[in-house]
C-alpha positions, 0 to 999 in steps of 0.5 A: 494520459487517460484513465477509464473506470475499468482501470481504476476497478483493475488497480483497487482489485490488485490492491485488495489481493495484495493487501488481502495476502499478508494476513491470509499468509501470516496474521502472526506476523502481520499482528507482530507488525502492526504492534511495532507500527504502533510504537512509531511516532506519528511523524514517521508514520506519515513520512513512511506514508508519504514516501510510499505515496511518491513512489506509487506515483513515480511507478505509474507515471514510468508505467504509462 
């Protein structure tokens, strides 16, 4: 598997449109959950973290 820069500055472009989409649709939304985010515990957040983490990394190894 080989990775040059024009795919890495690909991914961080997709990255920033979709996290640049929740609050350009919904800030109230995107504010109500950040509030209910912080009433997590930490031990959740980095399960929740990590979890995603995986996944993201099952999907670009089966996308390869």
């Amino acid at each position: 598997m080989s990775f040059g820069w024009n795919d890495l500055l690909t991914a961080l472009a997709l990255l920033l449109i979709l996290e640049g989409l929740v609050p350009f649709i919904s800030p109230a939304g995107m504010k109500k959950t950040y509030e209910q985010l912080i009433r997590y515990p930490e031990k959740t957040l980095r399960i929740i973290g990590f979890t995603s983490t995986i996944a993201g990394i099952l999907l670009l190894f089966l996308t390869d």
